[in-house]
C-alpha positions as CSV (number, residue, x, y, z in Angstrom):
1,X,-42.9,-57.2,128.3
2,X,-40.5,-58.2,131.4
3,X,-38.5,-61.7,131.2
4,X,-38.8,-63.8,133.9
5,X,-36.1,-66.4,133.1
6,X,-34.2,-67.1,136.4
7,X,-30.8,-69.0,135.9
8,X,-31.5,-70.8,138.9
9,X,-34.6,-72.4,137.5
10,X,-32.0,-74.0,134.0
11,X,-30.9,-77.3,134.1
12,X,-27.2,-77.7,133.4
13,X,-26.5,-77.3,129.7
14,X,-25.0,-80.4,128.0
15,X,-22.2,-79.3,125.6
16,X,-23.2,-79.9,122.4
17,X,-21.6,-82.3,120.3
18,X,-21.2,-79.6,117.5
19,X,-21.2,-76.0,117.5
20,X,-23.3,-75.7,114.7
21,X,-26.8,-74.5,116.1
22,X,-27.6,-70.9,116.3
23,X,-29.9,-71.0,119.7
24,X,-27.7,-73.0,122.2
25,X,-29.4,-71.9,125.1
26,X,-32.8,-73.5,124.4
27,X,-33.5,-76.7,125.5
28,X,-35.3,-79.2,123.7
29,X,-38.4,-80.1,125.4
30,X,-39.5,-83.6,126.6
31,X,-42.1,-85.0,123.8
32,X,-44.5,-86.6,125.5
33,X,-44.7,-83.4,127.9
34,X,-45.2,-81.5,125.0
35,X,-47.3,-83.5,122.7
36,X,-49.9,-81.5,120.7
37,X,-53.4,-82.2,120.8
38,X,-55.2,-84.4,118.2
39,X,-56.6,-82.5,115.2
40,X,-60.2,-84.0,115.9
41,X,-61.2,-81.4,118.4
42,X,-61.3,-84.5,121.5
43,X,-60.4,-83.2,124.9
44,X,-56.5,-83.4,125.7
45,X,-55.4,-86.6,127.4
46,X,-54.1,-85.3,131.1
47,X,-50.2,-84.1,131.3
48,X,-50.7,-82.6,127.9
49,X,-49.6,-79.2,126.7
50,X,-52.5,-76.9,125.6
51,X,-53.1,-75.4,121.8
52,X,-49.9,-72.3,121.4
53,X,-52.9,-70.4,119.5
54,X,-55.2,-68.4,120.9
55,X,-57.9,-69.2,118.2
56,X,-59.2,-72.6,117.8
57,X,-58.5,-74.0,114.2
58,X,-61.4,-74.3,112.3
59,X,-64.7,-74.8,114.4
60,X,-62.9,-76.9,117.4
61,X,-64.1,-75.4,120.6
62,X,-61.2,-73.3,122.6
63,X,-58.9,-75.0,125.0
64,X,-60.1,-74.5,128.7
65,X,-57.1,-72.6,130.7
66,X,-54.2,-74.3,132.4
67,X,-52.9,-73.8,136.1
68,X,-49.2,-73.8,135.6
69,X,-49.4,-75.1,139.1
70,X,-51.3,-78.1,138.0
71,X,-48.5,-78.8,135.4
72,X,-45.0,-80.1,135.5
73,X,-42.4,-77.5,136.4
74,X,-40.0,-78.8,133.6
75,X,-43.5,-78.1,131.1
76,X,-44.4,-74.7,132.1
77,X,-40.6,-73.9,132.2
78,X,-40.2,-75.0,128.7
79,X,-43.1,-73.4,127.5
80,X,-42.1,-70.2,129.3
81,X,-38.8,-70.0,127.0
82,X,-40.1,-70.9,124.3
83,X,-42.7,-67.6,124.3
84,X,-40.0,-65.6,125.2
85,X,-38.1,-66.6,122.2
86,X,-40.9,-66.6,119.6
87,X,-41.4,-62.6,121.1
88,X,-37.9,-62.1,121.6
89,X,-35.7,-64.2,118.9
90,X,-31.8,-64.2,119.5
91,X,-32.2,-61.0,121.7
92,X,-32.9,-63.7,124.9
93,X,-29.8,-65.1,124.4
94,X,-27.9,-61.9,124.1
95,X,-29.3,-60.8,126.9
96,X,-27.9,-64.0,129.1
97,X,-25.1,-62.6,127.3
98,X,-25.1,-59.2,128.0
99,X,-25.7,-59.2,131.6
100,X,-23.4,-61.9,132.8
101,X,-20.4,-61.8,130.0
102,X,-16.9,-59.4,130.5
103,X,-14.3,-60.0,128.1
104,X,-10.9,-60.3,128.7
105,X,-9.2,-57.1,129.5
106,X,-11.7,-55.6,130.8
107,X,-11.5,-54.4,134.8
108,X,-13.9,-56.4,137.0
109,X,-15.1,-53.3,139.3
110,X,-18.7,-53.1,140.2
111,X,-21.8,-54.4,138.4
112,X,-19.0,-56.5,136.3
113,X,-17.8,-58.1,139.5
114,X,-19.6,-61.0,139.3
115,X,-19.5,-61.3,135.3
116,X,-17.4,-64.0,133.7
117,X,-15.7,-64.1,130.6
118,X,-16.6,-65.2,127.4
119,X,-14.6,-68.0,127.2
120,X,-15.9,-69.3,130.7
121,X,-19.4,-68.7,129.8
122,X,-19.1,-70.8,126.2
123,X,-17.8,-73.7,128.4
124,X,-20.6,-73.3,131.0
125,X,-22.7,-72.7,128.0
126,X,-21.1,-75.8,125.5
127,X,-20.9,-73.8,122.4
128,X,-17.8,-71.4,121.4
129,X,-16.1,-68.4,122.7
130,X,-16.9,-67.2,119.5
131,X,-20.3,-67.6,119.1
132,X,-20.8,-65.5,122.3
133,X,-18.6,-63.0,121.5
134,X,-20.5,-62.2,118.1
135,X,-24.1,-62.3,120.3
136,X,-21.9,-60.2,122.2
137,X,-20.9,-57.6,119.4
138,X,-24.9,-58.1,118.4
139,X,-25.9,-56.4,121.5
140,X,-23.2,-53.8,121.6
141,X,-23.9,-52.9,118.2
142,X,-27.6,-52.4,119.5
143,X,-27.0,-50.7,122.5
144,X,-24.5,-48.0,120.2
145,X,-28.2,-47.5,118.5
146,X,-29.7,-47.0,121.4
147,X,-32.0,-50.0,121.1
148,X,-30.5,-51.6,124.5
149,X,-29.2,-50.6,127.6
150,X,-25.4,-50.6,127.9
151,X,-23.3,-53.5,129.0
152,X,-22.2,-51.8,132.2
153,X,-25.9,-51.0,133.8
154,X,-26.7,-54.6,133.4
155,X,-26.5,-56.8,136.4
156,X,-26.7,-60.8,136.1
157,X,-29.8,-61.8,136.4
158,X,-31.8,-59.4,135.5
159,X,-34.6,-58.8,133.1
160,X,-35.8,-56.3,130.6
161,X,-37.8,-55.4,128.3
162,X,-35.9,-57.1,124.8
163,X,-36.6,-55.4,121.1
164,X,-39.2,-57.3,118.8
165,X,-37.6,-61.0,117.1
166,X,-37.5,-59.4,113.7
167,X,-35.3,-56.7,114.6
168,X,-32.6,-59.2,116.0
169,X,-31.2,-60.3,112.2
170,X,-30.0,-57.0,111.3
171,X,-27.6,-57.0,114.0
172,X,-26.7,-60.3,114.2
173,X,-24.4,-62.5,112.4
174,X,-24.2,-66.1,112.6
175,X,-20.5,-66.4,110.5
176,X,-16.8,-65.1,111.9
177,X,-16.6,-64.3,107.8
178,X,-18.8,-61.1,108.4
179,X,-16.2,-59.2,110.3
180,X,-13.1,-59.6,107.6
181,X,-12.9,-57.2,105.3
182,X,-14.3,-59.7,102.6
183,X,-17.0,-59.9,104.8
184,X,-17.9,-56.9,105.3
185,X,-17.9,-55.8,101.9
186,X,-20.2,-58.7,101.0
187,X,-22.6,-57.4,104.0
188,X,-22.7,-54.2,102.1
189,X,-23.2,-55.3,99.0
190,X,-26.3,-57.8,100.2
191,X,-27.9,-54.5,102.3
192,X,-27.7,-52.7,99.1
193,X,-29.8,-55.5,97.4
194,X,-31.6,-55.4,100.1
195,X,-31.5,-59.4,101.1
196,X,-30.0,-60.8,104.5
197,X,-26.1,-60.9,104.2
198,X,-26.4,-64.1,106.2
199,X,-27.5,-65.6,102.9
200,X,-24.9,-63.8,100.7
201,X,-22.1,-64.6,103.5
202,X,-23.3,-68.2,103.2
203,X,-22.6,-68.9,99.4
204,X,-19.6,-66.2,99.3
205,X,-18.5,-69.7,101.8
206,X,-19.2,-72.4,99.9
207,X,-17.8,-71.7,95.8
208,X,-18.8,-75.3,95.1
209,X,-22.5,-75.3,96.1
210,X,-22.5,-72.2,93.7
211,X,-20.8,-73.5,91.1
212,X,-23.2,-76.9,91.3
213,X,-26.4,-73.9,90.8
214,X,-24.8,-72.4,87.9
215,X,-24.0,-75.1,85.8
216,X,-27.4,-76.6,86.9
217,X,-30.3,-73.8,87.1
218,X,-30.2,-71.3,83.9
219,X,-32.0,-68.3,85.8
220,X,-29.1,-69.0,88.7
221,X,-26.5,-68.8,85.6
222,X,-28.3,-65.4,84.2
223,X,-27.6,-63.9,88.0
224,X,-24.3,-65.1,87.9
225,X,-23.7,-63.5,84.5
226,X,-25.5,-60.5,85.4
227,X,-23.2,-60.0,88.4
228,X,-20.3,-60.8,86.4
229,X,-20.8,-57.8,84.0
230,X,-21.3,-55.3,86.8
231,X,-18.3,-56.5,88.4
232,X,-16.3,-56.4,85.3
233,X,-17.6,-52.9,85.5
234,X,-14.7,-51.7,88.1
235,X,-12.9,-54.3,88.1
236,X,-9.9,-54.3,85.6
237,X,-8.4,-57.2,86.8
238,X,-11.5,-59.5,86.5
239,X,-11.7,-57.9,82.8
240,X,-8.3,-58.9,82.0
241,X,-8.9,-62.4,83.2
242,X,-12.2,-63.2,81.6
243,X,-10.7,-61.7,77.7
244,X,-8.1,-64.2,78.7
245,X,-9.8,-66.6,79.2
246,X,-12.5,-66.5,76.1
247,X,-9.0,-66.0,73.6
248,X,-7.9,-69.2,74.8
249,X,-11.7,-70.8,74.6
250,X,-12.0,-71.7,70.8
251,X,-16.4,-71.5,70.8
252,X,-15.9,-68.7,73.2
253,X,-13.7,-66.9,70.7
254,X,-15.8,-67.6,67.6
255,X,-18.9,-66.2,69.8
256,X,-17.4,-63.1,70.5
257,X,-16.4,-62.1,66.9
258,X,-20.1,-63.4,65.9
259,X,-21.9,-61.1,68.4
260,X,-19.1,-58.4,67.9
261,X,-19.7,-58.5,64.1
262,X,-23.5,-58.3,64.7
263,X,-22.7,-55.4,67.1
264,X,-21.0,-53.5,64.1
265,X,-23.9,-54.6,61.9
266,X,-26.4,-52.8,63.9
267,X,-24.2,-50.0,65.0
268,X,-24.0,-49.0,61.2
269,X,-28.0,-49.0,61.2
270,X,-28.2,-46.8,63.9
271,X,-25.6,-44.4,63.0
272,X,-27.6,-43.7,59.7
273,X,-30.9,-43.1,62.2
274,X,-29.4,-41.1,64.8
275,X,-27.0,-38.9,62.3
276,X,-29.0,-38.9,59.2
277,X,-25.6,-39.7,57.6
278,X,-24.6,-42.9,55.2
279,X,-20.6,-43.8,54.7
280,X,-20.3,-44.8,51.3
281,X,-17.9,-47.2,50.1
282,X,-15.2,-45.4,49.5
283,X,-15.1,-43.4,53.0
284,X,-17.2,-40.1,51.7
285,X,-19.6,-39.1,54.8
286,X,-23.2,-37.5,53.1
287,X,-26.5,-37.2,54.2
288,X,-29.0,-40.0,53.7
289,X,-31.9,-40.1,51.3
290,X,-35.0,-40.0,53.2
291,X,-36.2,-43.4,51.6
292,X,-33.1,-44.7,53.1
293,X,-33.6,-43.7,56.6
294,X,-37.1,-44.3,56.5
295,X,-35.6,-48.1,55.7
296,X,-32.9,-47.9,58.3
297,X,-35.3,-46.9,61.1
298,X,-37.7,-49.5,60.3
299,X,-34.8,-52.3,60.5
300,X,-33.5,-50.6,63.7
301,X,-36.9,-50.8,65.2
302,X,-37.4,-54.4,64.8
303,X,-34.0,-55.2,66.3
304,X,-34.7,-52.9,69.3
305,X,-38.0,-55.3,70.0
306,X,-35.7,-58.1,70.0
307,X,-35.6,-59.9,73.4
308,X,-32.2,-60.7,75.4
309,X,-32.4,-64.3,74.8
310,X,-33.2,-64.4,70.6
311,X,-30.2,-64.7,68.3
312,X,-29.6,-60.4,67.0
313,X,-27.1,-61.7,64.3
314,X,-29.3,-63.0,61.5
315,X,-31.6,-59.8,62.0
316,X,-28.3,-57.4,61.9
317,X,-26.7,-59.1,58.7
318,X,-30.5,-58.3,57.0
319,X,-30.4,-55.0,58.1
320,X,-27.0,-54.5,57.0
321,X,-26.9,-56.0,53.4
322,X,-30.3,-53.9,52.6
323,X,-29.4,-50.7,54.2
324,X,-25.7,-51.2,52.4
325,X,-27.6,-52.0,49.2
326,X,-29.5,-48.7,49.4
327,X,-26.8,-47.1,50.0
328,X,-24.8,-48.1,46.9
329,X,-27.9,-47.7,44.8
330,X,-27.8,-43.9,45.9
331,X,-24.4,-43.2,45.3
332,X,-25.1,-44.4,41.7
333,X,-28.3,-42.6,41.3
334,X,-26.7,-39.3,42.0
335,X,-24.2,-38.2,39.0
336,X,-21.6,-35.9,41.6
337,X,-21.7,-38.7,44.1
338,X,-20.9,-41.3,41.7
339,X,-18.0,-39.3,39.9
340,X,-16.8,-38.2,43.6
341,X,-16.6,-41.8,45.0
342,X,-14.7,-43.3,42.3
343,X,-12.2,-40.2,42.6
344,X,-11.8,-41.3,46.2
345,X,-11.7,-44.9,45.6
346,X,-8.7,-44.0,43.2
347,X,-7.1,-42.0,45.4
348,X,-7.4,-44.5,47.9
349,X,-5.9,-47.2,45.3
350,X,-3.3,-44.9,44.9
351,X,-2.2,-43.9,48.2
352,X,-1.8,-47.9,49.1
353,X,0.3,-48.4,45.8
354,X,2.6,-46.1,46.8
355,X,2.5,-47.1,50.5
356,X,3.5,-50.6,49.7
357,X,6.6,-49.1,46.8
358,X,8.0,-46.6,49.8
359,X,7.8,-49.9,52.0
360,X,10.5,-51.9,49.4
361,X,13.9,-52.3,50.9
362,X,16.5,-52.5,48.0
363,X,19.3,-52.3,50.3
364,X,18.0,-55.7,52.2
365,X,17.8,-57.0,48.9
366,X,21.4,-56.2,47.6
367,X,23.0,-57.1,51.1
368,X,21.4,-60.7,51.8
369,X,21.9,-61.9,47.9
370,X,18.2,-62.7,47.7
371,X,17.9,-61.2,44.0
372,X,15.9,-63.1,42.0
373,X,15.5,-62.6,37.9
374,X,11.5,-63.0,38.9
375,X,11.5,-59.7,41.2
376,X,12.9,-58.0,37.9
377,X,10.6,-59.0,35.6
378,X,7.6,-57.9,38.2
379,X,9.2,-54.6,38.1
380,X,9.2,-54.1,34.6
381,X,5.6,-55.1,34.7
382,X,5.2,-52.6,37.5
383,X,6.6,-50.2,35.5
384,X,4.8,-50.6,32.1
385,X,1.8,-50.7,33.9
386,X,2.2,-47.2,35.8
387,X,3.1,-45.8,32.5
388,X,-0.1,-46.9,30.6
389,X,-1.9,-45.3,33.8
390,X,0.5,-41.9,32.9
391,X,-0.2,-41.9,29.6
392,X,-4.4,-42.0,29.8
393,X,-4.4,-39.8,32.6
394,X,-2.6,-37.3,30.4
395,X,-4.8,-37.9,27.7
396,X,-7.6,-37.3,29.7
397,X,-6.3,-34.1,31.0
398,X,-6.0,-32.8,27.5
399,X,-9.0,-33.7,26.2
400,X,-11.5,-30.6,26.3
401,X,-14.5,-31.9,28.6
């Protein structure tokens, strides 16, 4: 559809008072030109503007047409905008943009003779150089597409046919933020979720306002955390930082060894599912009893069903003490398990005895005077001790079996 929006037909924009509003072109229409009809299906009182539907609301009879020639010019000019932009959206204004704006730099030869730059056209226009320079970049962006003609075949002035309103958001950004580095990489990110970066650009601004939704909306908290985790992901830094920071949090700390001890708990279940494999007590790896797997898999089911939010550590100490139980009670049932895990267990003993003898410094002792008739007398114990253990273990060596 061609625009007929002639520049000579605008009144003089007023600068606004504060740069804040995204369509500064559009005027605000007069209201008692533009009051709507009455919802009670009575004839319009005269000077008023017809219905914007084409459909009459429920079963009021349809408005009679309009002359535009019977109205007031400032009306039907208003009106005339207004369609364009509820068509069009922000592509209007890039237009006005497009066709009559030449940055700095650039050489004014030709159709760009008569262009102005963007700083000259934000004070004709009351609003920022910036703001037009990023409806600016909007169009050029679109015209790389090939969605819109190229700045340099457009004269001022003139009208074309403009993309539907809908498409005008994905080129368009309404914060200087979006074309930092920061920004950009936010954009990204909300494409990939598939929301409008707009919105992500807008709280990636404002920390506090998300902040104030975390601490006071729990399903804003569970995005939060949610994003927190993937972050955390590729981000060894942030990892660093949050450990940090839950050491030095007292509840925080005792949370994390709860749910890391519940985590251990239910990672011993499933290693007995998955491997069909029990560690007993002393450290000897066999294969599980059927009876005990069949009981492992049943406790390993019912934490699986649990949901994200109910407590997993009463359910994983159950599991834990019944599945260890079992597995006790079949390391006693079998007569070569049982006489192989108390071997280990007292070669285990053993090995940490003699660890901790190796580990005594006599010379410390004898240079720093710190002899005491009481380390003597543990010694002799020590030693009295080891040779009972000597003796019965020769004994038992003898002894025919």
């Amino acid at each position: 559809m061609t625009i007929a929006l002639d520049p000579s037909d605008t009144s003089p924009a007023v600068p606004a008072p504060a740069d804040t509003s995204e369509e500064f072109w559009v005027q605000q229409p007069d209201p008692e030109a533009a009051a709507p009809h009455a919802e009670n299906g009575t004839e319009p009182e005269p000077g008023s503007q017809p219905r914007a539907e084409s459909e009459p609301a429920g079963d009021e009879p349809a408005a009679e047409e309009v002359a535009a020639a019977d109205l007031d010019p400032v009306v039907v000019r208003d009106a005339e905008d207004f369609g364009v932009y509820a068509r069009t959206g922000g592509w209007a204004f890039a237009l006005k943009v497009a066709r009559s704006v030449r940055p700095g730099g650039q050489p004014a030869e030709g159709t760009a003779a008569t262009k102005v730059s963007a700083k000259a056209f934000a004070q004709l226009a009351g609003c920022s150089p910036e703001r037009v320079m990023r409806y600016y970049k909007a169009w050029d962006m679109a015209a790389d597409d090939g969605l819109v003609p190229q700045f340099e075949v457009l004269v001022p002035g003139e009208d074309i046919e403009l993309p539907e309103a809908d498409v005008w958001l994905s080129y368009y950004t309404s914060r200087n933020s979006a074309t930092s580095v920061r920004g950009q990489a936010i954009t990204a990110a909300a494409e990939a979720e598939g929301i409008r970066p707009t919105k992500a650009l807008e709280v990636a601004e404002n920390p506090t306002a998300l902040r104030a939704a975390i601490l006071a909306d729990p399903g804003t908290a569970e995005a939060a955390r949610g994003a927190l985790l993937d972050r955390m992901k590729e981000d060894p830094a942030l990892q660093t930082e949050m450990a940090r920071a839950i050491a030095r949090t007292d509840d925080l700390k005792k949370a994390v060894a709860s749910e890391a001890k519940a985590a251990d708990r239910i990672g011993y279940v499933r290693q007995i599912v998955e491997n069909g494999q029990i560690k007993t007590p002393a450290g000897q790896t066999v294969d599980a009893p059927a009876e005990l797997r069949a009981e492992a898999e049943r406790h390993l089911s019912l934490l699986d069903e649990l949901d994200d939010s109910e407590e997993a550590g009463e359910w994983a100490g159950e599991a834990y003490d019944t599945v260890k139980g079992l597995v006790a009670k079949a390391v006693e049932e079998d007569p070569a398990l049982r006489v192989q895990e108390r071997r280990t267990k007292f070669y285990n003993s053993l090995q940490k005895a003699t660890k901790v003898f190796e580990e005594l410094t006599l010379d410390e002792v004898l240079e720093e005077e710190i002899f005491e008739d009481d380390m003597l007398q543990r010694l002799e114990a020590l030693q009295e001790a080891i040779s009972s253990c000597i003796n019965t273990l020769r004994k038992a060596s003898s002894t025919p079996s």
